[in-house]
C-alpha positions in Angstrom: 15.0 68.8 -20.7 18.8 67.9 -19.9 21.0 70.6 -18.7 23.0 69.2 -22.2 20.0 70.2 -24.3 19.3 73.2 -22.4 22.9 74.3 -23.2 22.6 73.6 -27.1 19.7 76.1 -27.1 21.4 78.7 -25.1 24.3 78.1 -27.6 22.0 78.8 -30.8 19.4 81.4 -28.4 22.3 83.7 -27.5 24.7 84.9 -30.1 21.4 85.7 -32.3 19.7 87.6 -29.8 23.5 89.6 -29.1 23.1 90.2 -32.8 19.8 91.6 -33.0 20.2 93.5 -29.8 23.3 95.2 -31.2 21.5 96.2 -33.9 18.9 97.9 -31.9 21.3 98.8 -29.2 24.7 100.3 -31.1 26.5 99.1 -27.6 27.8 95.6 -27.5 27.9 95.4 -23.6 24.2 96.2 -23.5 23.3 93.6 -25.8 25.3 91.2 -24.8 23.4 91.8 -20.9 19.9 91.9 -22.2 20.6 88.4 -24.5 21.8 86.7 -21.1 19.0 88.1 -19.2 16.7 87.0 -22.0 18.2 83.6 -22.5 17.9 83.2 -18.6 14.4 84.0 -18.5 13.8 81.0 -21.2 16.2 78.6 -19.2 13.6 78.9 -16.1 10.6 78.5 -18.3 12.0 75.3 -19.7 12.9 74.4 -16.2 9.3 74.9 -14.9 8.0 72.6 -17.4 6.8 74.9 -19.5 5.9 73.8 -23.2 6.4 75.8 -26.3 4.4 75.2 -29.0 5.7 77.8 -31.0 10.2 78.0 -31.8 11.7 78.9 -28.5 13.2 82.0 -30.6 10.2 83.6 -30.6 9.5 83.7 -27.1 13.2 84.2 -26.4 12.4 87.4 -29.0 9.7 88.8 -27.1 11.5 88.7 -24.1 14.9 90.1 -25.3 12.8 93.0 -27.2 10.7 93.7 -23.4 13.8 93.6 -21.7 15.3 96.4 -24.7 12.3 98.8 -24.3 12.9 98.6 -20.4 16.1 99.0 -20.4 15.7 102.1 -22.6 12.7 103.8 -20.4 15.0 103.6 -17.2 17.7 104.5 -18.6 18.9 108.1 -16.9 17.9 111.3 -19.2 20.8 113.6 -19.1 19.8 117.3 -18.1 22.1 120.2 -18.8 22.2 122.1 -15.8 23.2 126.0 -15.9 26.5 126.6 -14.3 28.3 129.9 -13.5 31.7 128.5 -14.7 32.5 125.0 -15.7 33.8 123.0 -12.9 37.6 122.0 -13.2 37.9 118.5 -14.9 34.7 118.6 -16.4 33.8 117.5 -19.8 30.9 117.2 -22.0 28.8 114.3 -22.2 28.6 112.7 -25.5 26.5 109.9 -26.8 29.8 107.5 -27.3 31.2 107.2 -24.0 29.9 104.3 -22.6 26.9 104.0 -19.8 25.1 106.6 -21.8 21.5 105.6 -22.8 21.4 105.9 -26.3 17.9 107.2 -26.5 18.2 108.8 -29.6 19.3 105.9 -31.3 16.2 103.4 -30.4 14.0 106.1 -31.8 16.0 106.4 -34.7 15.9 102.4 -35.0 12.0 102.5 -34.1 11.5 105.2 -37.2 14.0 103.7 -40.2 12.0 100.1 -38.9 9.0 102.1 -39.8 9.7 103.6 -43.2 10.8 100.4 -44.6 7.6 98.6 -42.8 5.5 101.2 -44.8 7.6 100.7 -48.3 6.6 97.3 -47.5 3.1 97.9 -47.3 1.7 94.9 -46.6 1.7 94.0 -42.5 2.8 90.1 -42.7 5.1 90.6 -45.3 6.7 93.5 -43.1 6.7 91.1 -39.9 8.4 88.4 -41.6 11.0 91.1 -43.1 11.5 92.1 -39.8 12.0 88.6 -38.2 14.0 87.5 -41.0 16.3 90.6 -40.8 16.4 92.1 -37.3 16.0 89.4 -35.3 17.7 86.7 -37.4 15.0 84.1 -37.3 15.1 80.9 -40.0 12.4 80.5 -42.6 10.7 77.7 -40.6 10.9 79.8 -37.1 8.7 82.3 -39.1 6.7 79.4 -40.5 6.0 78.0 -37.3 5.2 81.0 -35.8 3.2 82.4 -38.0 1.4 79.5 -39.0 2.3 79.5 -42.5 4.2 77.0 -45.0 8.0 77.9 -45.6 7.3 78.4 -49.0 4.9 81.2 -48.1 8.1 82.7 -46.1 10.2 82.4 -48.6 7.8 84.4 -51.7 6.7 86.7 -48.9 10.4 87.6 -47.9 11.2 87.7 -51.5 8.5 90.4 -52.0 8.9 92.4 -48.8 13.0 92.7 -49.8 11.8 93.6 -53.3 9.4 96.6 -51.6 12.1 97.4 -48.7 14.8 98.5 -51.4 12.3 101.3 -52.4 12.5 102.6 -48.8 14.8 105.7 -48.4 17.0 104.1 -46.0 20.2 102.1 -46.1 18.8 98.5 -45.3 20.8 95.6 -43.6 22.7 93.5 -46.3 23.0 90.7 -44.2 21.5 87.4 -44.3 20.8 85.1 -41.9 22.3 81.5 -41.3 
């Protein structure tokens, strides 16, 4: 593959995955560092040769969602420590600044992604909610992958959104392109 083509599918990889990962994330500079990460690790498997017989998207989703859950396990658990007096210039941590881990917030994610996948009910139809929703993927990325016809995306979506409204959670209004 020409450095041309591999630069059209970092163009359509990356702002998707940034999307998705935000998203999961709530921190734009996180996402935006685990999407580059992720689209590099598809650039060098195209490189080696190596042949996809599924949309690159999905293995470029795999990765980016590896690379999340890592990047959440190392991420530095804040301890309070007990103090006699509070240092001079010290303040509290809170959850906004920026560097902090977010932990909280991936669990949350992990346990709305949950409810709605049990409104759902059925597991393909929750799958294909979630590709279509979270991770931004086209109708016939989910039919490839999946192994399905579009049309069978499309009434399977249809039903899953017509489930996921009955879930007690605000869901994502977007669509994807």
């Amino acid at each position: 593959m020409s450095e041309a083509h591999l630069e059209v599918l970092v163009r359509d990889l990356l702002p998707r995955l940034v999307t998705s990962l935000r998203e999961m994330t709530h921190d734009e500079q996180t996402a935006e560092n685990i999407a580059a990460r992720a689209c590099m690790v598809v650039i060098n498997e195209v490189r080696k040769g190596t042949v996809f017989h599924r949309p690159v998207i999905a293995y470029a989703t795999t990765v980016a969602r590896r690379m999340a859950i890592d990047h959440w396990r190392s991420a530095a658990v804040r301890r309070e420590e007990p103090v006699a007096e509070i240092p001079e210039g010290s303040r509290p941590a809170t959850a906004g600044e920026p560097g902090n881990g977010h932990p909280g917030e991936r669990l949350e994610f992990e346990e709305l992604l949950r409810i709605v996948q049990k409104a759902i009910g059925d597991q393909r139809q929750a799958r294909i909610w979630e590709l279509h929703h979270i991770w931004l993927w086209k109708g016939t990325e989910i039919a490839e992958t999946l192994g399905i016809s579009p049309s069978t995306v499309s009434r399977e979506l249809r039903r899953a959104n017509e489930r996921a409204r009955s879930a007690p959670v605000p869901l994502p209004r977007r669509e994807a392109d």
